[in-house]
C-alpha positions as CSV (number, residue, x, y, z in Angstrom):
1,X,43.9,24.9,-27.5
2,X,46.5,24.7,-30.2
3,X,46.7,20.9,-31.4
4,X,49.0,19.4,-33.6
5,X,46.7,18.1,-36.0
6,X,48.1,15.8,-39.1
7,X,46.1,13.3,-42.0
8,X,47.9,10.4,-43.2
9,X,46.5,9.1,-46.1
10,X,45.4,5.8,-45.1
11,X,41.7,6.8,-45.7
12,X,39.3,3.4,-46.2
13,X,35.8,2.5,-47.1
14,X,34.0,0.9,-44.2
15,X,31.1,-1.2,-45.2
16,X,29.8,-1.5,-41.8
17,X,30.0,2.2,-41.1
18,X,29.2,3.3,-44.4
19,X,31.3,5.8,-44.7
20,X,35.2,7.3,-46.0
21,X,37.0,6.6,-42.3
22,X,40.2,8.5,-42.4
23,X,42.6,8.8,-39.3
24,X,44.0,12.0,-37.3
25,X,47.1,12.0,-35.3
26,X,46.0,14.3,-32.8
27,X,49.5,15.2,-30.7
28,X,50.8,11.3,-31.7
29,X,47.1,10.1,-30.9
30,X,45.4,8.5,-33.2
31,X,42.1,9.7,-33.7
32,X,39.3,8.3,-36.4
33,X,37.1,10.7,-38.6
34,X,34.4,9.6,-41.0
35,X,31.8,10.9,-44.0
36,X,29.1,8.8,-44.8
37,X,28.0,7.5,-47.7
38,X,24.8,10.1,-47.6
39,X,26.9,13.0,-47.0
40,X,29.9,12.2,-49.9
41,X,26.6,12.2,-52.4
42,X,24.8,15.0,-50.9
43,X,28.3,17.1,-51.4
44,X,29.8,15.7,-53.6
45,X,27.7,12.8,-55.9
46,X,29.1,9.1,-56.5
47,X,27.4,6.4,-56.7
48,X,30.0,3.3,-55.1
49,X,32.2,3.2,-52.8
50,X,35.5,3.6,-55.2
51,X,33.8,6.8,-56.3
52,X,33.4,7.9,-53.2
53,X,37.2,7.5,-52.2
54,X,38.1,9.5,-55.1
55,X,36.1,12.1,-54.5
56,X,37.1,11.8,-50.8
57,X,41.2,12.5,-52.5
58,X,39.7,15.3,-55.0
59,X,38.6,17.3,-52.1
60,X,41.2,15.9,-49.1
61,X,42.3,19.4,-48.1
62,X,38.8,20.7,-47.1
63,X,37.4,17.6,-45.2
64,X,41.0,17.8,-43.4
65,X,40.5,21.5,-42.8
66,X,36.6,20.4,-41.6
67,X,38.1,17.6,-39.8
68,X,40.6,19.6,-38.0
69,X,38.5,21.9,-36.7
70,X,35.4,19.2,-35.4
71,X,38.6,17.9,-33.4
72,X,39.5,21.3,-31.9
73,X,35.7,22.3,-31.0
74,X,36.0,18.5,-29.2
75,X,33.2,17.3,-31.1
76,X,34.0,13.6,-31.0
77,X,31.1,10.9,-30.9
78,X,30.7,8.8,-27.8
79,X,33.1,6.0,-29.0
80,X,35.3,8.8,-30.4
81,X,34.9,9.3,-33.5
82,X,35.0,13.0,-35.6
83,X,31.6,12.6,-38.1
84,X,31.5,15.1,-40.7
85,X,28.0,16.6,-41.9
């Protein structure tokens, strides 16, 4: 399926997720994807959450590129969310 898949960098901190939530507009749909708090320091270190949305901006093009193809494979979460690992 050949999706038009774009970021818009309005990625956030979400304390009650914990985790870097960053939306997809998935053909005009918006779409929410997320890294949590244990996966930013497993890949990448950090230690708050400020940390963590720089390193989120240091490395935006591969989570996009990991984010864009979770949403292809349709590997949303029950209340539709993309999760990275």
């Amino acid at each position: 399926m050949n999706q038009a898949i774009q970021f818009p960098d309005r990625e956030h901190w979400d304390d009650n997720q914990c985790a870097v939530c960053f939306p997809a507009l998935v053909q005009g749909m918006q779409l929410m994807c997320a890294i949590r708090r244990e996966t930013m320091i497993a890949r990448f270190g950090g230690e708050t959450p400020q940390a963590w949305l720089a390193l989120f901006q240091e490395n935006r093009w591969d989570l996009e590129e990991e984010a864009s193809d979770l949403i292809r494979d349709q590997q949303e979460d029950n209340q539709g969310w993309v999760w990275l690992s």
